[in-house]
VEXVEX-306398 format. One record per residue (C-alpha): x, y, z; residue in one letter. Coordinates in pm, whole numbers, plus 32768, in hexadecimal, padded with zeros to 4 digits. Layout:
ATOM  east  north    up  code
ATOM     X      Y     Z     A
...
//
This chain:
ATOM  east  north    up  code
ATOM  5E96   084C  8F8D     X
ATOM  5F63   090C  9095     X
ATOM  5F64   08B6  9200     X
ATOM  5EC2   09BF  92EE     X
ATOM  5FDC   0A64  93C7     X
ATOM  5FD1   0A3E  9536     X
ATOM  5F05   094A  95E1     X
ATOM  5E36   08F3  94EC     X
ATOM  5F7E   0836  945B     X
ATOM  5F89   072E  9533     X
ATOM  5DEE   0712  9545     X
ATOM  5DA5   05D3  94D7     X
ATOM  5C34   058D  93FA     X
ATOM  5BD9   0499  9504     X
ATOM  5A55   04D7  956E     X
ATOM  5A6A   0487  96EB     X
ATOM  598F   036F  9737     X
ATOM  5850   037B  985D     X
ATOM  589F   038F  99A5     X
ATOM  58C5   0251  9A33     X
ATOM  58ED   01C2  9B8F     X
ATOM  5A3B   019D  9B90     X
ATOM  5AA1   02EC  9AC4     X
ATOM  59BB   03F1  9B1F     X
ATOM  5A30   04FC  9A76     X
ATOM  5A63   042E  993A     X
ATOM  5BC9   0459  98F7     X
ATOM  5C3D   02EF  98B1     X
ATOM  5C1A   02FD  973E     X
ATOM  5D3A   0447  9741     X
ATOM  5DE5   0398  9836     X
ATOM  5DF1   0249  973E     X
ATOM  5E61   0366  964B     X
ATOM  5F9F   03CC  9722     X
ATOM  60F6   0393  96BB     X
ATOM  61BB   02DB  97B3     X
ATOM  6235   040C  9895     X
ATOM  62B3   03BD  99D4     X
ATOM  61F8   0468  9AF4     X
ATOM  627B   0525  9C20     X
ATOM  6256   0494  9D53     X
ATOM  6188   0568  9DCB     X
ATOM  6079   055C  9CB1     X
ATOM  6076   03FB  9CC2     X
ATOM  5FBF   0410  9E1E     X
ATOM  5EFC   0560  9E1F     X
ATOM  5E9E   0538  9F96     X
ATOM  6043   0556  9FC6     X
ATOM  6042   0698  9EB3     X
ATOM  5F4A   0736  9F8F     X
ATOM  5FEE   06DC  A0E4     X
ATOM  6150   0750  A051     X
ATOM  60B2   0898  9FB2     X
ATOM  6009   08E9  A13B     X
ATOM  6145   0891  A1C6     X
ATOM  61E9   0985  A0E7     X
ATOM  6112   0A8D  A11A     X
ATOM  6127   0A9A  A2B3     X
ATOM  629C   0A9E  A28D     X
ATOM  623D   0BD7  A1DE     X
ATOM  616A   0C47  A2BA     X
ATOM  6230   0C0D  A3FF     X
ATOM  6362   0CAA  A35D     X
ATOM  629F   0DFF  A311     X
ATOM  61E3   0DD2  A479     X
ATOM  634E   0DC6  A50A     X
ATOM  63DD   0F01  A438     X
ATOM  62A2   0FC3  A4B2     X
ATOM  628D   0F61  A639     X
ATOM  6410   0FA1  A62B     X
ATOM  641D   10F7  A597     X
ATOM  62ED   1155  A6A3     X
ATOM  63AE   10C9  A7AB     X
ATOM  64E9   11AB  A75F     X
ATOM  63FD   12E1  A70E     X
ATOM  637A   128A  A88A     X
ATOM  64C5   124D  A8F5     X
ATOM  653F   13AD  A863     X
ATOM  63F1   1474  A909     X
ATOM  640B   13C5  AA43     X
ATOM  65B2   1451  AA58     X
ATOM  6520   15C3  A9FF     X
ATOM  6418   15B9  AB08     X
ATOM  652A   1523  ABF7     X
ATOM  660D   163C  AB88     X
ATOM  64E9   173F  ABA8     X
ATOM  6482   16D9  AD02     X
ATOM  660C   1700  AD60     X
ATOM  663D   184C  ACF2     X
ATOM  650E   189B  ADA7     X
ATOM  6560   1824  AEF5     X
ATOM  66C7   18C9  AEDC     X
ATOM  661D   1A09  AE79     X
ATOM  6524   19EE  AFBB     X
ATOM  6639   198A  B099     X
ATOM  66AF   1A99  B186     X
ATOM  67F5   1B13  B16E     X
ATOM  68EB   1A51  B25B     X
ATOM  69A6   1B2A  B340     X
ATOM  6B0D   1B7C  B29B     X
ATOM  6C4D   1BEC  B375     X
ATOM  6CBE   1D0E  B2C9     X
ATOM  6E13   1DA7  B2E2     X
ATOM  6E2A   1F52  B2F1     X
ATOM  6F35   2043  B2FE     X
ATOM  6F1B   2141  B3B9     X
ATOM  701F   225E  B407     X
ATOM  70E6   2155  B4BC     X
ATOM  71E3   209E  B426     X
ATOM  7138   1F50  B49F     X
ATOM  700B   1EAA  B408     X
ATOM  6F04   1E81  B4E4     X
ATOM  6DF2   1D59  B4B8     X
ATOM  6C5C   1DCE  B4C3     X
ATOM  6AF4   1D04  B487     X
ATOM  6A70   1D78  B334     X
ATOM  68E4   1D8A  B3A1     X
ATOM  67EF   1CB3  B2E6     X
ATOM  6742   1D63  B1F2     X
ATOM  660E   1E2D  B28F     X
ATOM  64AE   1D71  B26C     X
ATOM  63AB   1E2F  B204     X
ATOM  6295   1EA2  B306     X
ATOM  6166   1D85  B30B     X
ATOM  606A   1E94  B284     X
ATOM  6127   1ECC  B142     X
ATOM  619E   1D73  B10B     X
ATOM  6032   1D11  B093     X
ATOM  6067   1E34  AF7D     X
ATOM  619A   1E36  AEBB     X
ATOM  61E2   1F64  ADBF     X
ATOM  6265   1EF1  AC72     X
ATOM  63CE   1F4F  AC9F     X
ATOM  63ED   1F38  AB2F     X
ATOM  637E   208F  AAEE     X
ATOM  64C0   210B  ABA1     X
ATOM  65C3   2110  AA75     X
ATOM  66F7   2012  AAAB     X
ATOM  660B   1F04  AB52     X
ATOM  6596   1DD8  AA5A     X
ATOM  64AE   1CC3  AAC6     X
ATOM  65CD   1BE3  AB37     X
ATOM  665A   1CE1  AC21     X
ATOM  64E7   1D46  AC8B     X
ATOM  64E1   1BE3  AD3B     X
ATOM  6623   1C06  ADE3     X
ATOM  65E3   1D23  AE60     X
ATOM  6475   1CBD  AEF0     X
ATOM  6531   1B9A  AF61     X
ATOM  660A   1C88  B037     X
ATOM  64F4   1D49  B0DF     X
ATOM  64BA   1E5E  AFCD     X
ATOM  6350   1E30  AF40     X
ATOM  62F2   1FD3  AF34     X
ATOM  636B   20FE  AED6     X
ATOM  636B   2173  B01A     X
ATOM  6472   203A  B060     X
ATOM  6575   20D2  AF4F     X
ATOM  6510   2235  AF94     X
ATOM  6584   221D  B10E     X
ATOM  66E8   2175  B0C2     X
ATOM  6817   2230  B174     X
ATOM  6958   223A  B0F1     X
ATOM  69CA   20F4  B1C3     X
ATOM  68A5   2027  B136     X
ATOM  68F8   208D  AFFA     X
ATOM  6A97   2039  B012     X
ATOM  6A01   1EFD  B09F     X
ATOM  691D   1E7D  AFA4     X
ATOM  69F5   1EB8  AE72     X
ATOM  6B17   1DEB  AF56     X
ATOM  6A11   1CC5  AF83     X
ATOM  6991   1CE9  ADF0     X
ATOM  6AEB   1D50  AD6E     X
ATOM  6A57   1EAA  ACE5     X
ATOM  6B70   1F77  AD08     X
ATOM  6B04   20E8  AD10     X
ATOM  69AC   2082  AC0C     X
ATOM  68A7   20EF  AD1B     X
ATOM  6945   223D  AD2B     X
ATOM  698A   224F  ABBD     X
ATOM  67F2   21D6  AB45     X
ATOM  6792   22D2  AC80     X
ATOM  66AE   21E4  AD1A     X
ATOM  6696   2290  AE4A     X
ATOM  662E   23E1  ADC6     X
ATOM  6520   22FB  ACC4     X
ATOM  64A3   2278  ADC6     X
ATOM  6452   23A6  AEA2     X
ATOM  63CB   2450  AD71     X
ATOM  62C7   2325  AD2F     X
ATOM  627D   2323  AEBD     X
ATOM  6248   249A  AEB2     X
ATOM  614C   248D  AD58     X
ATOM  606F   23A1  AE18     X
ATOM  6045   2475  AF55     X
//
């Protein structure tokens, strides 16, 4: 007779006997059975298995809890630096234009020192409706808030620019020559003009 494979190998023929007092479950007779084999430590008080096991298991826990609240508080960290960053470029954009000292040459061999003006405001009645500047070609989003920033929320605003505001504003945004070149002046008197 061959010997079943697996557990059934090691099954002994032993009939477990009633459940006693003392043995509930009835295991003593398999447990008479046993070959000396030493026990763990921890099996040999299952009240200690059980304590170790939970032990185990919140180190676990409190090692994924930390990984988690850690990576949330960067991800806050990293929002809360954008927002700061947003709220700066912001303010900066809103911020008038301080007064600049500028030097011009004029037939004169000597430089002589003027006030650049701050940038014009626009009137009170057309500061509560801004045109979208964006329709005028060479002016994205980002320079659409500078330039309501400086005053210019219409087309009226850009439409009315001399020559001077012009030289001035590309001096102040470091344009060189691209208001001219993109024609924003004639854009925007064409756009002024359709709506009237």
């Amino acid at each position: 007779m061959t010997k079943p494979a697996g557990q059934d190998a090691n099954a002994t023929r032993v009939q477990p006997a009633p459940a006693a007092g003392d043995d509930p479950f009835g295991l003593a007779p398999w447990l008479k059975e046993m070959p000396g084999v030493p026990l763990h430590p921890l099996m040999a008080h299952p009240v200690a298995a059980m304590a170790a096991t939970t032990a185990i298991g919140f180190s676990i826990a409190g090692q994924m809890a930390g990984l988690m609240l850690g990576a949330m508080q960067t991800a806050a960290e990293r929002a809360k630096v954008a927002l700061d960053d947003a709220v700066d470029v912001t303010a900066k954009a809103e911020e008038p234009a301080p007064e600049r000292k500028i030097k011009v040459a004029r037939e004169s061999a000597t430089p002589k020192t003027v006030e650049a003006k701050p940038a014009r405001k626009a009137p009170a009645a057309k500061a509560a409706k801004a045109d979208d500047l964006k329709v005028i070609s060479g002016i994205g989003p980002k320079l659409e808030q500078v330039l309501n920033g400086m005053g210019f929320r219409c087309y009226a605003d850009i439409a009315a620019l001399k020559a001077e505001d012009v030289a001035r504003i590309e001096a102040e945004l470091g344009f060189a020559g691209r208001i001219a070149r993109d024609r924003w002046v004639e854009q925007a008197k064409a756009l002024v003009k359709d709506r009237g």
